[in-house]
BAVEX-104005 format. One line per field, with one value per residue (C-alpha): residue in one letter; y, z, x; residue number from 1. Coordinates in nm, 3 decimals, padded with zeros to 5 digits. Layout:
# residues N
resn [A,...]
py [Y,...]
pz [Z,...]
px [X,...]
resi [NUM,...]
END
This chain:
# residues 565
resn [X,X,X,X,X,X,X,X,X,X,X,X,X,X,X,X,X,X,X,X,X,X,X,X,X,X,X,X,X,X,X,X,X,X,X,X,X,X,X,X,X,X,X,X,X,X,X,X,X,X,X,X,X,X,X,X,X,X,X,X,X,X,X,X,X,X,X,X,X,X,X,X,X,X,X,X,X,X,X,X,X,X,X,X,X,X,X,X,X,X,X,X,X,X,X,X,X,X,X,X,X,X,X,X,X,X,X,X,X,X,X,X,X,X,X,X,X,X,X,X,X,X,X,X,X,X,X,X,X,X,X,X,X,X,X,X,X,X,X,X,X,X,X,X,X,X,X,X,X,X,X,X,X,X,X,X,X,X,X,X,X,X,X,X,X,X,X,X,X,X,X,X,X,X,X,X,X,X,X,X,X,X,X,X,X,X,X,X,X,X,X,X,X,X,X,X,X,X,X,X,X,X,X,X,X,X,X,X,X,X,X,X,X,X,X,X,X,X,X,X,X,X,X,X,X,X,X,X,X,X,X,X,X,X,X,X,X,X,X,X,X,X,X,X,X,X,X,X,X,X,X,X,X,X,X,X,X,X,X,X,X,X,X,X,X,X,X,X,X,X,X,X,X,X,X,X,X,X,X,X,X,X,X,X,X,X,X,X,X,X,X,X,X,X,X,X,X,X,X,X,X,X,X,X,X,X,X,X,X,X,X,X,X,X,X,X,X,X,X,X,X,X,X,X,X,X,X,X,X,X,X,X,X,X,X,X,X,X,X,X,X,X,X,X,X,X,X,X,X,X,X,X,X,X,X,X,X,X,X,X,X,X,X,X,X,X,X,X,X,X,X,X,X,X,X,X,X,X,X,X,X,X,X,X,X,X,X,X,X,X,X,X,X,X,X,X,X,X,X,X,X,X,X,X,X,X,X,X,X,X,X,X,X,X,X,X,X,X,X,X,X,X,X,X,X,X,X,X,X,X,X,X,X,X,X,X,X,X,X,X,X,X,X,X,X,X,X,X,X,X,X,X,X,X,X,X,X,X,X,X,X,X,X,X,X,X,X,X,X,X,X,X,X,X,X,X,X,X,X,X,X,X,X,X,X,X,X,X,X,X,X,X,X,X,X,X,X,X,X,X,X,X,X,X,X,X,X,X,X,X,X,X,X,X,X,X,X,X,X,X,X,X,X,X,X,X,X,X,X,X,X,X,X,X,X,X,X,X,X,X,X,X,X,X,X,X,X,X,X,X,X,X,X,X,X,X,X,X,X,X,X,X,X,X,X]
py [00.000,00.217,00.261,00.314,00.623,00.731,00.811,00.893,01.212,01.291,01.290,01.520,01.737,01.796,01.845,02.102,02.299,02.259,02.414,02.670,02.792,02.725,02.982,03.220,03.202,03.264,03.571,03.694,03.713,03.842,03.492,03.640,03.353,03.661,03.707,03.548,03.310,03.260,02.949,03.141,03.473,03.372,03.055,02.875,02.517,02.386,02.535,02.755,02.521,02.563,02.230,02.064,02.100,01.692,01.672,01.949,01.813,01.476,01.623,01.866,01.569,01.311,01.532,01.668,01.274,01.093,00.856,01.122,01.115,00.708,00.707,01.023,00.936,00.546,00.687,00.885,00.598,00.571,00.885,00.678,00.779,01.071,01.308,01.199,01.244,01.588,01.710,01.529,01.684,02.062,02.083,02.021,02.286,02.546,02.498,02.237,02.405,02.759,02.708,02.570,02.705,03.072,02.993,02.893,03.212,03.405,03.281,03.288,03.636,03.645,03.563,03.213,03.251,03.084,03.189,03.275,03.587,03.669,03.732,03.951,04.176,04.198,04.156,04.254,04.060,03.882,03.738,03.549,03.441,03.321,03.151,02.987,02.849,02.659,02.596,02.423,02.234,02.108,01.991,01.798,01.594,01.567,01.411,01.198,01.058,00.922,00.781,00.604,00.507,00.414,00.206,00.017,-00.070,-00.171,-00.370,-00.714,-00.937,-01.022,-00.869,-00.950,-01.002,-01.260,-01.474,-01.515,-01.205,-01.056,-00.736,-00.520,-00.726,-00.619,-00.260,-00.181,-00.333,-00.138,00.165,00.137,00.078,00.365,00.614,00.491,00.522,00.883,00.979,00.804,00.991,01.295,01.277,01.162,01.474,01.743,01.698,01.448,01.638,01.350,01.479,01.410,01.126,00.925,00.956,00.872,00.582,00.423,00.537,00.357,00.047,00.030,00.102,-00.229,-00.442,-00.272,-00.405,-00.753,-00.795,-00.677,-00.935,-01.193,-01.038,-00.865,-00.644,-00.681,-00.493,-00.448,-00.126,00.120,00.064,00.126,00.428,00.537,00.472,00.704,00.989,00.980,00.927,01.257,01.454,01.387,01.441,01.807,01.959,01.794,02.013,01.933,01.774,01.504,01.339,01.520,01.622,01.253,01.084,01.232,01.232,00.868,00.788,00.997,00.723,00.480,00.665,00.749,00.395,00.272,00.481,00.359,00.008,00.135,00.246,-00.031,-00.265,-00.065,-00.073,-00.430,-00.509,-00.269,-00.504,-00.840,-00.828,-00.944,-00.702,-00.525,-00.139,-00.158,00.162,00.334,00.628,00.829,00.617,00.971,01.259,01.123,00.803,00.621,00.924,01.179,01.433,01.526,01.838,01.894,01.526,01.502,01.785,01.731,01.356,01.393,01.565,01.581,01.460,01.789,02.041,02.037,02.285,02.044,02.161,02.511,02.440,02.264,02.466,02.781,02.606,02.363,02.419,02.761,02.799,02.506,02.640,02.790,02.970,03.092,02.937,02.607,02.716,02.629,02.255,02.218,02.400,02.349,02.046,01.821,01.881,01.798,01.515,01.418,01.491,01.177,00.983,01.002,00.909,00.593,00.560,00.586,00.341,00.103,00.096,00.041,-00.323,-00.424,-00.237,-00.502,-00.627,-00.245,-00.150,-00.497,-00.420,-00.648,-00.395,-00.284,00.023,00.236,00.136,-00.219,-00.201,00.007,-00.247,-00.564,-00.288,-00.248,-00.634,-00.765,-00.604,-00.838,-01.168,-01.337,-01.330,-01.571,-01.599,-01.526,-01.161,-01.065,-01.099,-00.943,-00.652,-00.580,-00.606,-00.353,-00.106,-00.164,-00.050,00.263,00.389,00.351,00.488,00.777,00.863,00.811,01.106,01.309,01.271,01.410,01.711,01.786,01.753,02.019,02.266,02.230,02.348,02.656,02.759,02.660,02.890,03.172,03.206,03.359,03.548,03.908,04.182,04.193,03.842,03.679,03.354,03.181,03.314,03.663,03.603,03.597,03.466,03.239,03.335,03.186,02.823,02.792,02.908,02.680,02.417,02.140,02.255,02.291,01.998,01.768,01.938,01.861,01.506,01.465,01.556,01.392,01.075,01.041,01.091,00.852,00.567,00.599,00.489,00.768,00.709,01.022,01.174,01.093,01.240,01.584,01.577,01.614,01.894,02.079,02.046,02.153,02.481,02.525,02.518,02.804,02.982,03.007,03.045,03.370,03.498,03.416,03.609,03.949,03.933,03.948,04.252,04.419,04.377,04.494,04.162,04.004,03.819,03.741,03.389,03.357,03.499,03.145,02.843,03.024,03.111,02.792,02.596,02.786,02.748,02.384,02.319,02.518,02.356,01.986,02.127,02.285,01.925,01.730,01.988,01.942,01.539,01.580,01.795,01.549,01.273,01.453,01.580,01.231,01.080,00.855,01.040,00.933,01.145,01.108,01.239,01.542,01.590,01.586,01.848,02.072,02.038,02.110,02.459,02.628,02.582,02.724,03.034,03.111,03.067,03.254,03.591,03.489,03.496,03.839,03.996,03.806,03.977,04.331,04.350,04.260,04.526,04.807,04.769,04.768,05.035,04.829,04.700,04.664,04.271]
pz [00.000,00.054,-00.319,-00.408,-00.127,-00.253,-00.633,-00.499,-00.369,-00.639,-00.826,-00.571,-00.567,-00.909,-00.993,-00.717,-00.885,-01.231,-01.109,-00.919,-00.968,-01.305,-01.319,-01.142,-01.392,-01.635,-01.506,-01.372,-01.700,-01.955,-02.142,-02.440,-02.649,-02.859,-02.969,-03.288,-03.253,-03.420,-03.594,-03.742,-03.830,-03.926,-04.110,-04.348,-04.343,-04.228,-03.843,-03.813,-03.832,-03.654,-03.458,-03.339,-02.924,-02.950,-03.156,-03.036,-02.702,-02.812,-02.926,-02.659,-02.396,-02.579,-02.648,-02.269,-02.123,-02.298,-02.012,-01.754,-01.572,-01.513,-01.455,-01.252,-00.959,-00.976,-00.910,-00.661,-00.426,-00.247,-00.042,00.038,-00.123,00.083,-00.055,-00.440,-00.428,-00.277,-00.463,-00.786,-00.691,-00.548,-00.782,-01.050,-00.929,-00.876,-01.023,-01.343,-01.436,-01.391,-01.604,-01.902,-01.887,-01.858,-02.092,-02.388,-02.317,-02.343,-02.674,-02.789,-02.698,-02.910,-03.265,-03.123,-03.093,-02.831,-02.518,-02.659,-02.839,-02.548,-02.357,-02.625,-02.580,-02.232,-02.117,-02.435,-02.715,-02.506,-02.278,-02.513,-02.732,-02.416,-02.326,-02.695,-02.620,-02.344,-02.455,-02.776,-02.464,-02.320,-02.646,-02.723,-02.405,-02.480,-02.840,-02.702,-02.392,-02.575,-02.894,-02.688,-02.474,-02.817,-02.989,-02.661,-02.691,-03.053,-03.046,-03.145,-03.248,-03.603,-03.880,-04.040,-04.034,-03.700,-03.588,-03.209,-03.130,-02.838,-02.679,-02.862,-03.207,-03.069,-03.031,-03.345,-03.526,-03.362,-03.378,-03.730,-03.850,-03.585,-03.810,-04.141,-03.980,-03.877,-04.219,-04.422,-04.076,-04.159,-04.478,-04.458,-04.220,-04.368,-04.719,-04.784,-04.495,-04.316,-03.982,-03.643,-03.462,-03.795,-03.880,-03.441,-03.470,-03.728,-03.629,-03.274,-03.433,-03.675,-03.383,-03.199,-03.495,-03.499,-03.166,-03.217,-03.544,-03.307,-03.085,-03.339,-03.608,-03.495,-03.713,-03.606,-03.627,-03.434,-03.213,-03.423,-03.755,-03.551,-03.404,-03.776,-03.918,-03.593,-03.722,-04.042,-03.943,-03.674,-03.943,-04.188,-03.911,-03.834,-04.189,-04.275,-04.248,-03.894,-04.013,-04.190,-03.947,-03.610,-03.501,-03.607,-03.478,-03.149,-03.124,-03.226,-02.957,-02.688,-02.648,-02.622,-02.284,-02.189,-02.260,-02.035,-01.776,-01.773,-01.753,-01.430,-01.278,-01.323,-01.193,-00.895,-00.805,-00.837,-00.636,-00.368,-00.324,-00.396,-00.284,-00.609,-00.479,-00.216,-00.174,-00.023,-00.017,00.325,00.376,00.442,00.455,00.532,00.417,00.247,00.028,-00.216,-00.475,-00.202,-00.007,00.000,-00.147,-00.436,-00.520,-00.479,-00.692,-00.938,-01.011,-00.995,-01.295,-01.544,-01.260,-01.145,-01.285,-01.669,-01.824,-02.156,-02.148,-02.205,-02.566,-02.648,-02.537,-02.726,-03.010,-03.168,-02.928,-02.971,-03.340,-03.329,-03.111,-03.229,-02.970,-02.646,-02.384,-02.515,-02.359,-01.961,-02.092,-02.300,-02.069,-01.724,-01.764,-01.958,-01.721,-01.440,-01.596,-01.603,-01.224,-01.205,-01.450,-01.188,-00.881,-01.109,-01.166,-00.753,-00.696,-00.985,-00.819,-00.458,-00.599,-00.664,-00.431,-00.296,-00.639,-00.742,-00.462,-00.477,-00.850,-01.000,-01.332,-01.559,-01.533,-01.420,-01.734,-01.662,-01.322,-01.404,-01.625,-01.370,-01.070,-01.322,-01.460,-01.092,-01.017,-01.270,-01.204,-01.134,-01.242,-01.538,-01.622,-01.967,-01.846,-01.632,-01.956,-02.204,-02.022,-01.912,-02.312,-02.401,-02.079,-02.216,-02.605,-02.469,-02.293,-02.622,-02.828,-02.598,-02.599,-02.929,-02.963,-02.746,-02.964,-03.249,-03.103,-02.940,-03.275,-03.427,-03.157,-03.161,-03.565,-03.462,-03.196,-03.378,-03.650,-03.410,-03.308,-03.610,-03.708,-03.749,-03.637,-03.864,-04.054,-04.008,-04.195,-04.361,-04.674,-04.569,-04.458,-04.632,-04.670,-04.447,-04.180,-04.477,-04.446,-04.065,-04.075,-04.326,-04.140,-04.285,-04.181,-03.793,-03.808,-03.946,-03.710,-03.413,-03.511,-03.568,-03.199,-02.994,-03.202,-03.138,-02.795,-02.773,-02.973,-02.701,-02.439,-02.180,-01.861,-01.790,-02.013,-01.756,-01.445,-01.666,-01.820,-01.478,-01.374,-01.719,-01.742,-01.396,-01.464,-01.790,-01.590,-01.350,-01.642,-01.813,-01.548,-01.466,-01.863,-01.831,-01.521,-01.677,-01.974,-01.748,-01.632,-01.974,-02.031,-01.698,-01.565,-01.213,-01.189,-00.815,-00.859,-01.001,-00.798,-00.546,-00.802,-01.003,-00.673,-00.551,-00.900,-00.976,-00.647,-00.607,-00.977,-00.951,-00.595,-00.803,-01.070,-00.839,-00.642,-01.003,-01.050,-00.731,-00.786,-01.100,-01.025,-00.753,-00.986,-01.275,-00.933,-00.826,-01.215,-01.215,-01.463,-01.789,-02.110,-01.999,-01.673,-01.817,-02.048,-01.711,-01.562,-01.870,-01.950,-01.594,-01.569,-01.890,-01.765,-01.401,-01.537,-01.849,-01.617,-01.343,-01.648,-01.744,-01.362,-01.307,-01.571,-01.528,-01.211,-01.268,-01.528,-01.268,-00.997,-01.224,-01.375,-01.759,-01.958,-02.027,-02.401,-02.542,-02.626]
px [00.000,00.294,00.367,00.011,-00.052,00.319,00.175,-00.168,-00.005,00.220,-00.099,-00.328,-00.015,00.073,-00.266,-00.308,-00.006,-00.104,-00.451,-00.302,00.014,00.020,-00.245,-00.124,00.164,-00.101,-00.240,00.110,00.233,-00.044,-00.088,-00.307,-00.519,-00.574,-00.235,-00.090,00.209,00.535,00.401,00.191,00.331,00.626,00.551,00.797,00.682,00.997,01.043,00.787,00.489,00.139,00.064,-00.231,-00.228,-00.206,00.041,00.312,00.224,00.326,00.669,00.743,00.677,00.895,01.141,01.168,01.129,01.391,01.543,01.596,01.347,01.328,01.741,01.772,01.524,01.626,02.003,01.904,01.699,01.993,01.877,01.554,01.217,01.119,01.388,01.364,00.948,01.006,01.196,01.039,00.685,00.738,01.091,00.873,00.580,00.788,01.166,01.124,00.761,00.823,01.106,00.960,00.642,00.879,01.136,00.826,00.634,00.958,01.024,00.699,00.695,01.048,00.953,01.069,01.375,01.623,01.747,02.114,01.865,01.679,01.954,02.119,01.815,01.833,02.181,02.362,02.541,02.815,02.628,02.389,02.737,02.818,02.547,02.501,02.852,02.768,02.444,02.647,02.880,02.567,02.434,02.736,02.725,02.339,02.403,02.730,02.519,02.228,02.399,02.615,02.260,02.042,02.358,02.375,02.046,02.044,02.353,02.422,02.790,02.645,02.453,02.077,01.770,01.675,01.370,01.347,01.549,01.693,01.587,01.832,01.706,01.325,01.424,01.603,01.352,01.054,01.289,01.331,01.013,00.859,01.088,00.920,00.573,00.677,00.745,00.402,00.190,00.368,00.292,-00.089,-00.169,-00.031,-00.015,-00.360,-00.538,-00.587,-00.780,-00.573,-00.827,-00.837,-00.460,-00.412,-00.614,-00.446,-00.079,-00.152,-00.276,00.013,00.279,00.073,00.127,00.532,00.544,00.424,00.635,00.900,00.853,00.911,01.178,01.477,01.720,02.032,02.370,02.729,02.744,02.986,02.772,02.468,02.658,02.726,02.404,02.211,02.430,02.297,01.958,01.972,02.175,01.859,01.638,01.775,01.751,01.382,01.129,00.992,00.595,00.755,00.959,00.982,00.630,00.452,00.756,00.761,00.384,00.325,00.617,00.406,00.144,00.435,00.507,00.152,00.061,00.407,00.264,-00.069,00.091,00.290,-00.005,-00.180,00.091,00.080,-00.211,-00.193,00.106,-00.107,-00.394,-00.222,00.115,00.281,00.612,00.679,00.834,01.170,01.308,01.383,01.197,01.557,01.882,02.182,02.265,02.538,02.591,02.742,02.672,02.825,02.633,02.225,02.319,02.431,02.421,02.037,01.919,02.198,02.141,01.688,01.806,01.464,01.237,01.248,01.409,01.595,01.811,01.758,01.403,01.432,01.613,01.344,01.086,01.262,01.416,01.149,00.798,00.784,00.801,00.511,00.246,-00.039,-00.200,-00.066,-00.284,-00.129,00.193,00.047,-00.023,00.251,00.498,00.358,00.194,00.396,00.663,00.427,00.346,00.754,00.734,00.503,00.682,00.943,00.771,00.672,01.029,01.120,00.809,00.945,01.273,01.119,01.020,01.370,01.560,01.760,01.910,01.930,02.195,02.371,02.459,02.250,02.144,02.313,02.137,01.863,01.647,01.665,01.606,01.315,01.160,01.232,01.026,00.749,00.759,00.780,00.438,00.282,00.450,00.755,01.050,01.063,00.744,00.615,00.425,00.716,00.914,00.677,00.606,01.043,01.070,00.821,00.940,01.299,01.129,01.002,01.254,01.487,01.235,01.256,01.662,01.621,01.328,01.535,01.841,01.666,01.559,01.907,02.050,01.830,01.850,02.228,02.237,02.006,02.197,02.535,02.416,02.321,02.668,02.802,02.501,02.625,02.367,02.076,02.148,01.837,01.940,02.279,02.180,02.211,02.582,02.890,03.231,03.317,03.026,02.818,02.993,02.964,02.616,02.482,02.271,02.419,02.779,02.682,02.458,02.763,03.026,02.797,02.721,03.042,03.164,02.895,02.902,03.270,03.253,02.959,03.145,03.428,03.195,03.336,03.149,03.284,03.059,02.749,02.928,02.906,02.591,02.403,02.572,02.594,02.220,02.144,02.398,02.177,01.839,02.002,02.102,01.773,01.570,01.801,01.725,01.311,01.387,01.577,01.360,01.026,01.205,01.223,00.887,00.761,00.617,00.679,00.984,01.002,00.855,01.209,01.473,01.507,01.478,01.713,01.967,01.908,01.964,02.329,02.439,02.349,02.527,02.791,02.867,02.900,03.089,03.379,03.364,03.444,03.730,03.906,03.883,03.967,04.326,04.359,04.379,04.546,04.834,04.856,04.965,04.707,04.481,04.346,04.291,03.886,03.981,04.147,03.767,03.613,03.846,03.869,03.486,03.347,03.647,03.534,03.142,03.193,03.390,03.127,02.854,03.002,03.019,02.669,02.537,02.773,02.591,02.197,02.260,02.395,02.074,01.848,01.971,02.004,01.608,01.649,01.413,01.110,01.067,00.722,00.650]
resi [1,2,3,4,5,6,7,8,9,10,11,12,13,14,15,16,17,18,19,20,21,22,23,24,25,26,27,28,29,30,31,32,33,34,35,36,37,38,39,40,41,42,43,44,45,46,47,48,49,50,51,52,53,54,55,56,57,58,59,60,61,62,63,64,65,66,67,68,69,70,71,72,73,74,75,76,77,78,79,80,81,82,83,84,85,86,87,88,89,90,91,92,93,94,95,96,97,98,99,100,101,102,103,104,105,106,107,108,109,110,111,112,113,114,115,116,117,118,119,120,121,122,123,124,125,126,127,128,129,130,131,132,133,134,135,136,137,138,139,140,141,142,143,144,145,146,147,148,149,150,151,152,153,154,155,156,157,158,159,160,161,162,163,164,165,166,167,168,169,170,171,172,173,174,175,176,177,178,179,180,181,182,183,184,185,186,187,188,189,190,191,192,193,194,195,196,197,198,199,200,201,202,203,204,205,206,207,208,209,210,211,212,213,214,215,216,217,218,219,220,221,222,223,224,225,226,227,228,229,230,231,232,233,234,235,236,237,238,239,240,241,242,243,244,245,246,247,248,249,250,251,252,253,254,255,256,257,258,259,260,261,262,263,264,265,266,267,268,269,270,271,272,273,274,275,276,277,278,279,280,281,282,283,284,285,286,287,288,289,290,291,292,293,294,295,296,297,298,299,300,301,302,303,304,305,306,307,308,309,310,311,312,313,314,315,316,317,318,319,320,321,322,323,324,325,326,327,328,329,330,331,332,333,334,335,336,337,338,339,340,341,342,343,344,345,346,347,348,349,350,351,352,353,354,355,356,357,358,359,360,361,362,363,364,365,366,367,368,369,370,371,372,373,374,375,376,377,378,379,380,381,382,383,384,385,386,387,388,389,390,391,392,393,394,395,396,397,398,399,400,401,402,403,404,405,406,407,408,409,410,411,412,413,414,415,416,417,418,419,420,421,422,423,424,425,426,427,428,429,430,431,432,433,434,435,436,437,438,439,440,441,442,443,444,445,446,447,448,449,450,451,452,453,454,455,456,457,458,459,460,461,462,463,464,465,466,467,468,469,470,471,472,473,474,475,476,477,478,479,480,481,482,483,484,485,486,487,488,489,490,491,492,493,494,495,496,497,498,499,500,501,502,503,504,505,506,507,508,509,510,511,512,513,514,515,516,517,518,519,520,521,522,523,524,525,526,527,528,529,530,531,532,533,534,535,536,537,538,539,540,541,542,543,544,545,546,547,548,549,550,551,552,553,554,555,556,557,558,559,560,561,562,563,564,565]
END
């Protein structure tokens, strides 16, 4: 019963929030329904596309989700369950909400343009270089950590076409054909005006039958030609105009994660009433832990349960320039990462079931143990249910990194493109010379690709120890733009001023901790080339987001001259 009063509060409280605060938000900040939206002013048919509320929703969530919010939470268990669905449920409220739902508004008030812009507006031209750099850092660790995640999930030691496959087989097959189905969806919708419910219906059957032909015929492939062969496909997936690929893709994948979800819930409440498994985590086991100390370890390693830097490129590079109307932006901003909140309290809960086995080492990772917590409610271990339902957890939370992977490879050719944008060059094709090259989307698409899919080939652990704190640093960072940009326009900030203290702090805490291991390692000759990355990697962010707080917070004592938006 413990896990099924644990969720039934997540649930009261989240909903409270969303009710609440979220519109308070509203009202705070002069949401207008009234009031045209990028999408459709500034229309091109290839990023600036006006989406169905379903359908951007669909993106935006599986785009924000990925496998963050299942292997954050998991991760942090180790602090027992108490701290983790704290900070999961009022982190999301008021931190991980209020900084999507802020960061969306801001650049739908922006002609949809990133953060990197806003900031130029409000805190000048360095600062949002600056901040496009480590946005770009970020990215790269973003594209490196889930390449190396999705190839590690496709992988197999031979090549071909397989009957009775293994769970890699199963999810590159379903992976594969998901992408085609994306494409013929894409296609139906918006060029054969094939209404949403019809086109839904039929996409959700089709991704059932994907599944069971998974089940039965796998496609497999070694890890560095899989490796290869995702860099082409999120190269492709960058530069196509986003209704053909990334809006049906993302939204088909959505009921993938609703429907896990459902499937969570349901095993709950199962294991509540019949005792099929039994919640094992401690309701507080230290302030410090194998992972080091509460804090900054706690809120650091939650990661997307709570609070997500990664969420405000999204929301500003690809949501914004989708939405039609600007009352979408509460459920699409606020609530989908509500709804993420949950996801991880489902994620603690799944955990719970398999504590034991978790914390003796007996996963390979979070995802797994995820899928044996939710698989455990149902049955056994071993039994034919227990083994259906880890295989189709295990599908969805590939399909997921995978979703997330394309986004992060778009946003990082926007924002790569931004950075050599000269004042009043709209586009590539109003630069020149060199500035022309480098801007060209295919250029910083490639060079992007290129980095992250190197690192992720390498397989540098190191990578993950980074990406937690970058993002974290990035969420900080944004919130402290949504914040100075309010301030421009005249609207209350305050709601701002301690999630975004609290969230730099916090990050910038973990990031000087990996730099003093790091030189201890690197002064002690023991250190390899990865831990040099690590060193190098977490110096440059503290010092550009130490300029980037100095001058967030020099804009936000001296009250800039209001701007009309």
């Amino acid at each position: 019963m413990t896990a099924i009063l644990i969720i039934l509060a997540a649930i009261v409280l989240l909903a409270i929030g969303y009710v609440t605060y979220g519109s308070y938000l509203v009202d705070q900040w002069g949401v207008d329904p009234r009031r045209k939206t990028p999408a459709v002013t500034m229309g091109d048919g290839v990023d600036y596309v006006p989406a169905k509320p379903a359908v951007l929703m669909g993106h935006h969530f599986s785009s924000i989700a990925g496998a963050g919010p299942i292997n954050g939470p998991i991760q942090a268990s180790v602090f027992g369950w108490v701290p983790v669905f704290l900070w999961c449920v009022f982190g999301g409220i008021f931190f991980g909400g209020l900084h999507d739902f802020g960061s969306l508004f801001a650049s739908i008030r922006n002609e949809g343009k990133g953060i990197g812009d806003i900031i130029k507006t409000t805190m000048g031209k360095r600062a949002g270089r600056l901040f496009t750099v480590f946005s770009l850092l970020v990215l790269i660790l973003v594209i490196a950590s889930f390449v190396n995640v999705v190839a590690g999930t496709f992988a197999s030691d031979h090549f071909g076409i397989t009957a009775n496959p293994t769970g890699n087989e199963t999810t590159a097959m379903i992976s594969v054909l998901f992408i085609v189905l994306a494409i013929l969806y894409g296609i139906a919708t918006n060029r054969f005006g094939v209404q949403v419910v019809p086109a839904t219906i039929a996409g959700v059957l089709c991704v059932c039958l994907m599944v069971a032909f998974g089940l039965n015929v796998g496609l497999a492939m070694p890890r560095i030609p899989w490796i290869i062969l995702i860099c082409a496909y999120i190269t492709v997936a960058s530069l196509a105009p986003v209704w053909i690929l990334l809006q049906p893709r993302d939204y088909l994948s959505s009921y993938l994660l609703y429907g896990m979800m459902v499937l969570a819930l349901i095993g709950i409440a199962i294991c509540g009433f019949t005792g099929t498994a039994t919640f094992e985590i401690p309701a507080f086991t230290g302030f410090q832990t194998k992972l080091g100390f509460l804090f900054p370890t706690l809120f650091i390693t939650v990661a997307c349960g709570a609070c997500s830097g990664f969420h405000s490129l999204v929301a500003t590079g690809t949501s914004s320039k989708q939405i039609s109307r600007e009352t979408d932006a509460k459920p699409i901003g606020y609530g989908a990462m509500l709804i993420e909140s949950a996801l991880g309290v489902i994620s603690l809960i799944a955990v719970g079931m398999v504590f034991t086995k978790y914390t003796a080492g007996e996963f390979g990772s979070p995802s797994v143990a995820f899928a044996a917590g939710i698989a455990s409610m149902f049955g056994a271990e071993g039994s034919s249910v227990y083994g259906t339902v880890s295989a189709l957890l295990t599908l969805a939370v590939s399909v997921f990194a995978l979703t997330s992977l394309d986004t992060a490879t778009r946003l990082s050719r926007f924002m790569f493109g931004e950075l050599f944008l000269a004042d009043g060059e709209a586009t590539w094709r109003d630069a020149s010379g060199v500035r022309k090259i480098l801007t060209h989307p295919l250029v910083g698409t490639l060079i992007m690709v290129v980095i992250g899919g190197t690192l992720g080939a390498l397989q540098l652990s190191q990578i993950w120890g980074l990406f937690g704190a970058a993002n974290q640093l990035l969420a900080g960072l944004a919130l402290l733009a949504v914040a100075s940009w309010l301030a421009h326009v005249g609207k209350n900030n305050k709601m701002f001023l301690f999630p975004m203290a609290f969230m730099l702090v916090a990050t910038l805490c973990s990031l000087c901790l990996t730099v003093w291991a790091k030189i201890g390692t690197v002064s002690g000759g023991a250190a390899q080339w990865g831990d040099w990355f690590q060193l190098c990697f977490a110096a440059a962010m503290v010092v550009l987001a130490l300029i980037l707080a100095r001058e967030g917070v020099q804009t936000l004592v001296h009250k800039p001259q209001r701007l009309r938006r």
